[in-house]
N, C-alpha and C positions, 0 to 999 in steps of 0.2 A: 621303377616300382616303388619305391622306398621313397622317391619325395612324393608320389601321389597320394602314397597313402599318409603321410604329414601332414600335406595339404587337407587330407578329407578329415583327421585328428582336430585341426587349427577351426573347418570349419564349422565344426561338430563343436568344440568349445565355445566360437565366436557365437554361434547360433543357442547354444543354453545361456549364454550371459546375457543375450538380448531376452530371451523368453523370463532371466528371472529379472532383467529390471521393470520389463515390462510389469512382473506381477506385483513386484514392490508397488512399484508405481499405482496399479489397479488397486491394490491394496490400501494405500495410503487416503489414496481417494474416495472411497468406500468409508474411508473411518472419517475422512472432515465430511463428506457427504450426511453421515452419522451425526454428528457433534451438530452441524449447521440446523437439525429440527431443533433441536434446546437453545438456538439463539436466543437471548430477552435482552437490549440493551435496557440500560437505565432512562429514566426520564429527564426530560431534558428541557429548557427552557424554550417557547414558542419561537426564538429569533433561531434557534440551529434544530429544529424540528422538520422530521422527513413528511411531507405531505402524504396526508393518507392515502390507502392505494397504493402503498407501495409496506412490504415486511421486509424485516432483518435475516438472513439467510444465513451469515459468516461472521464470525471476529475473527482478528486477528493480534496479538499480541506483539507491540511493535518496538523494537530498538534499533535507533539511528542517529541521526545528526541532525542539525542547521548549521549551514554559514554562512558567515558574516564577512565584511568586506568594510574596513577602516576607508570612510571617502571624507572628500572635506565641506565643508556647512558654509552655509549664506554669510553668517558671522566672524568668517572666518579661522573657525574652530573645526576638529575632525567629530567624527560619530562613526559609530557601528550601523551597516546597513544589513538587510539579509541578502544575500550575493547569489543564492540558488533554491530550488525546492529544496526542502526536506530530504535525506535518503535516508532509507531503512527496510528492516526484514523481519518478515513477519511470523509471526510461530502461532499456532494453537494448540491446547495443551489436550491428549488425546490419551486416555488409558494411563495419566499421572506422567506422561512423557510429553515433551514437546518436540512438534514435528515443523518445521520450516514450510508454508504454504505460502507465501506471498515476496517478492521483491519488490520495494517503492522505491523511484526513481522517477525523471526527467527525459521524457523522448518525445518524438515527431509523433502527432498524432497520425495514425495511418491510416482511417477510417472514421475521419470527423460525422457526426449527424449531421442531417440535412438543415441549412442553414448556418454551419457553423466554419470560419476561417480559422482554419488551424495555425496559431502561430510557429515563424521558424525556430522561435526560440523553444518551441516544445510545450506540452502539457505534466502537468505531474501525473505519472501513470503508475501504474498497479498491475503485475503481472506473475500470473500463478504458477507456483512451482510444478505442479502435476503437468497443463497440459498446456502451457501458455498463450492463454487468452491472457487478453488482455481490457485495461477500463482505463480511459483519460479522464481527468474532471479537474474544473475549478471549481474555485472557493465563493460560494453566494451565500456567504452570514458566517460570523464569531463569534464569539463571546472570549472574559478578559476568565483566565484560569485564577481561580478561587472565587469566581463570583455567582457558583453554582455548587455547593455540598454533593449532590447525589451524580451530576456527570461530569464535573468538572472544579474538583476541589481545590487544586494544588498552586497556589499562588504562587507568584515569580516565576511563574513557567511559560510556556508557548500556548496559544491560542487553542482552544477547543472549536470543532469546524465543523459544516455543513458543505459537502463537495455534491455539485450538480455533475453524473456523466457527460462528455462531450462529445464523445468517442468510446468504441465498443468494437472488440475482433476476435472472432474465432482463433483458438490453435492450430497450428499448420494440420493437425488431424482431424481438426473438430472438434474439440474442447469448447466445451462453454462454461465453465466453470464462473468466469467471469464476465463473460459475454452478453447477460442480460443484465450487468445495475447498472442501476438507475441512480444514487444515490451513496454516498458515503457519510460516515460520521467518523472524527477523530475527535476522541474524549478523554478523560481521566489522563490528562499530559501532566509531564513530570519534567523538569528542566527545558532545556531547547530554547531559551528566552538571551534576547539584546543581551549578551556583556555590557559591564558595569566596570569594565578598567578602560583607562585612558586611551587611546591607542595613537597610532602613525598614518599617514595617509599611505593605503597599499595595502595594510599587515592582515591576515585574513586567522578567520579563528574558525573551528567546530565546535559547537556544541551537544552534548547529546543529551538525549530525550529517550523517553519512552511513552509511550501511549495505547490506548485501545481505539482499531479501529473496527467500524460495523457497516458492514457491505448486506445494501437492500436492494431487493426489484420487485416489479412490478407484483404484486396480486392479480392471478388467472381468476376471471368470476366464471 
């Protein structure tokens, strides 16, 4: 008698901790769902401009890394290369607080669009804290950081960018949180840029960065 009724204690508690992440969770997403109508990126120069037909839905406030990878040159001399995507995590700032809504990272696209051969080496992906969907995209247009004031001021930093979706997936529940862009922008970057010390053939560095990125889709007419 006495461990059943533990047991039905244990599952009573297991079963409110699920009902309050749940609502954290519901909750969380309600407030970016909130914040994502007041999206406005800044303007941006024609070469990293999102094709019209498509709006800005989300930012997200990003710090992470690049690395690099000391290889050696034609000349016979080493150089800093960049060794992997980007990684980083993304925060929006929601009632003067900041909430974690995005992981960037490097994974197998699992759901390329039609026509598109997903490399094994993986896509840079994006994958939402709430309900993880997910968005793979490369890079189709740059610009050099400080050669744009209003979206991309900060010289000696990393590339400001126009990422094309490649790939697009539901959350194991159905999440679509990110499951329809079409489009990213990574703008207003702050470090993340080549080292400038000598290095060794092998020795690998991080850099970190910070940036804003702005997740668009399509316009429903």
């Amino acid at each position: 008698m006495s461990n059943t009724f533990t047991q039905q204690i244990m599952n009573n508690m297991r079963g409110r901790k699920m009902m309050g992440a749940a609502f954290v969770l519901a909750f969380a997403s309600t407030l970016v769902n909130h914040a994502a109508a007041q999206v406005t990126p800044p303007q941006t120069p024609d070469t990293i401009a999102v094709p019209a037909g498509n709006a800005a839905f989300l930012v997200g406030h990003a710090y992470g890394s690049q690395g690099y990878t000391c290889l050696p040159t034609a000349t016979g001399g080493t150089a800093w290369n960049p060794s992997a995507r980007p990684e980083a995590t993304l925060f929006s700032d929601i009632f003067r607080s900041q909430f974690q809504i995005i992981t960037h990272f490097q994974s197998i696209n699992e759901n390329p669009k039609p026509g598109i051969i997903a490399p094994r080496s993986g896509n840079a992906t994006w994958q939402s804290s709430f309900d993880s969907s997910r968005v793979w995209a490369v890079k189709v247009a740059g610009i050099d950081a400080g050669s744009d004031p209003t979206s991309c001021p900060n010289g000696g930093s990393i590339q400001c960018l126009k990422l094309q979706s490649v790939g697009n997936k539901k959350g194991p529940t159905g999440g679509n949180l990110l499951a329809n862009t079409t489009f990213i922008q990574r703008l207003n970057t702050a470090g993340g840029a080549v080292p400038t010390s000598a290095c060794t053939v092998g020795q690998t560095e991080l850099v970190p960065y910070t940036a804003d990125y702005y997740f668009f889709h399509a316009v429903k007419e």
